[in-house]
N, C-alpha and C positions, 0 to 999 in steps of 0.2 A: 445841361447848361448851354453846349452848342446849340440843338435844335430851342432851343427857346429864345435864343437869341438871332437865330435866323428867320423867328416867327413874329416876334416881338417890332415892337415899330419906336419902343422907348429907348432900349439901347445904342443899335444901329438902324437911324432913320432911313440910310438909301442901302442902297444894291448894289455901292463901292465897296463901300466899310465892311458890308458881310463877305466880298468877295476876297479883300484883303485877311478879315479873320482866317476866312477857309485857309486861302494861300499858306499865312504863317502857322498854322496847326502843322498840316501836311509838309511844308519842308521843314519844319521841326521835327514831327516825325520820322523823317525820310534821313534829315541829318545824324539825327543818335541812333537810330537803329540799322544806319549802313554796314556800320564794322562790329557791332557784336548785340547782344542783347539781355546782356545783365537787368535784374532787376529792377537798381534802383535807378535806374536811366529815367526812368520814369519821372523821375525830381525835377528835370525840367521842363516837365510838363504842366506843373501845377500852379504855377500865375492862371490858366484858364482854368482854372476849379474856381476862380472868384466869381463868372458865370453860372454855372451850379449855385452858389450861396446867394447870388443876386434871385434867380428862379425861386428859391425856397425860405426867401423873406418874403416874396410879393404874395406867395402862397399862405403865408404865416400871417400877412396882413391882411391877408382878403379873409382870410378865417375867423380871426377874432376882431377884428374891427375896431372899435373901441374899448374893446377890455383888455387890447396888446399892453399898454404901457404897466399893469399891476403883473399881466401873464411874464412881460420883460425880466420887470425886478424880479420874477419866481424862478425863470429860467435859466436867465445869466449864472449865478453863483452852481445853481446844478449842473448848467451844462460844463463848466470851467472842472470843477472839480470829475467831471466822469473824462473831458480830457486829458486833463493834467494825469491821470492814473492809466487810461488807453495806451500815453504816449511812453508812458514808461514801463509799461508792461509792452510794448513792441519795438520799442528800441533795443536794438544791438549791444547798444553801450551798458544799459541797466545792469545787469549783472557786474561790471565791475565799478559798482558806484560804492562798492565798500572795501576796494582793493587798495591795499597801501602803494606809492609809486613803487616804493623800493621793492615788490613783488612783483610788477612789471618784467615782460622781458626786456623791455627796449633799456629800461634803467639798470637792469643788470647788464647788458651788453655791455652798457654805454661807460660803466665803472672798469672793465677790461680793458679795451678799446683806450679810454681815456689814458693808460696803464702809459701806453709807446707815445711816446712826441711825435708829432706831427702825423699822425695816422690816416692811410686811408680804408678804405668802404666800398664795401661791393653790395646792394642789396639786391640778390641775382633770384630771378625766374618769379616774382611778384610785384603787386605795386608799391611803391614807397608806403615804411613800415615803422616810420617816422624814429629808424636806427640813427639817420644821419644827424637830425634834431637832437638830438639826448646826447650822443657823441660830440656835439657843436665840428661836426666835419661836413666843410661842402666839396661835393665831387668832382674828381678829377679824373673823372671820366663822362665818355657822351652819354651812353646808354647807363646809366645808375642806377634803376629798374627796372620791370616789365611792366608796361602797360598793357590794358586790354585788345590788344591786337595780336591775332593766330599767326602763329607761325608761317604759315605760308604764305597768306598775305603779307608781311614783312620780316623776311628771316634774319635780317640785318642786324637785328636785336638780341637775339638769344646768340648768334654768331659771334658777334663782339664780346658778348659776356661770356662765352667758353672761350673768348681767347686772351680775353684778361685773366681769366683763370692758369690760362694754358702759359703764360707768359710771365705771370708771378707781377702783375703791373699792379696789384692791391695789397695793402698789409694783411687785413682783414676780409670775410666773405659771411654775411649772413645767408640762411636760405630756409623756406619754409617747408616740410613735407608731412604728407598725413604718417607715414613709418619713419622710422630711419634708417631704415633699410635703401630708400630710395634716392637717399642720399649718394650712395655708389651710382648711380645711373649719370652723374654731373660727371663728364669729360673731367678728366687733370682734377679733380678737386682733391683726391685722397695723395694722390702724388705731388703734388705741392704743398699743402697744405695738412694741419693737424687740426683734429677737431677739441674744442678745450673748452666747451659748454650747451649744454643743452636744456630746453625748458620748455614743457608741456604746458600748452594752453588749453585749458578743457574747455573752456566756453568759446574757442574755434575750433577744438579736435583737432589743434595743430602740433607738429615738433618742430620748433624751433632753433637749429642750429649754430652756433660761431665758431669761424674755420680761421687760423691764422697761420699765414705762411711758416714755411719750415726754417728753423734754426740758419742761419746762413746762406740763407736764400734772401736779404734783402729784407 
């Protein structure tokens, strides 16, 4: 879609416009793939895929010429139906489109949690895991997850959350690990804190744990 649009004289008529395209690709690129490079970073990449579809109509038109508008009506309902089935055979989510909420972990969490008045929340060493939503608690803390940024580019982040841990500054501590065994490796977590649920997500191969401070501790 790019080189045909730098080839093309219908999209972009001068050698501003294409030089502007180039510009915003590349520090587009250059902005999301500075600090890490997750896969689906990719997402915002795909306003320029409507270049691609513009290429592969003109192509589509140049081919059938006048018999496009009957090939259309044949195409349209096919092609809809093989995406609509694509998109859900690669989405993430699909596998739990038959999950009751109350199977959920966040909805189990969230019925414990809701247990203590005025509760807070730790959702430590991942990104928001949408615990705080389901608990209706907003944080009272700066750092309330991990985002995608490595440790040693910003250590300030994982520091802080062992030291709410360390300091008993949350009621509550969710935390995600492929064992739970790994669970022992979190500073101060077993010593402040009890662990009082755990829930296996097979379709992330995660253990999901909920830690709540100890008896008289606040």
């Amino acid at each position: 879609g790019y080189i045909y649009a730098m080839i093309s004289k219908n999209i972009f008529p001068n050698v501003y416009s294409k030089i502007a395209l180039t510009l915003t690709i590349v520090i587009s690129i250059i902005g999301v793939y500075y600090g890490a490079d997750h896969i689906y970073y990719f997402l915002i990449l795909m306003p320029f895929v409507v270049l691609g579809l513009i290429f592969i109509a003109k192509m589509i038109d140049k081919i059938i010429g006048n018999k496009k508008t009957s090939i259309i009506k044949i195409l349209t309902p096919v092609y809809i139906v093989i995406f609509a089935f694509v998109s859900c055979k690669t989405s993430s989510n699909f596998n739990f489109h038959n999950t009751k909420k109350e199977d959920l972990v966040q909805f189990q969490f969230a019925e414990i949690i809701k247990e203590k008045e005025d509760a807070t929340l730790l959702n430590y060493g991942f990104l928001d895991g949408g615990f705080y939503t389901l608990a209706n608690i907003t944080p009272n803390i700066k750092y309330f997850h991990k985002p995608n940024i490595k440790y040693e580019k910003y250590p300030e982040i994982m520091d802080e959350q062992n030291r709410y841990i360390r300091e008993k500054i949350i009621d509550f501590v969710v935390i995600k690990v492929k064992q739970e065994e790994d669970s022992k490796k979190i500073p101060y977590l077993y010593e402040n804190y009890d662990n009082i649920k755990n829930v296996f997500v097979p379709d992330s191969n995660n253990n999901y744990m909920l830690f709540k401070v100890k008896l008289g501790d606040g």
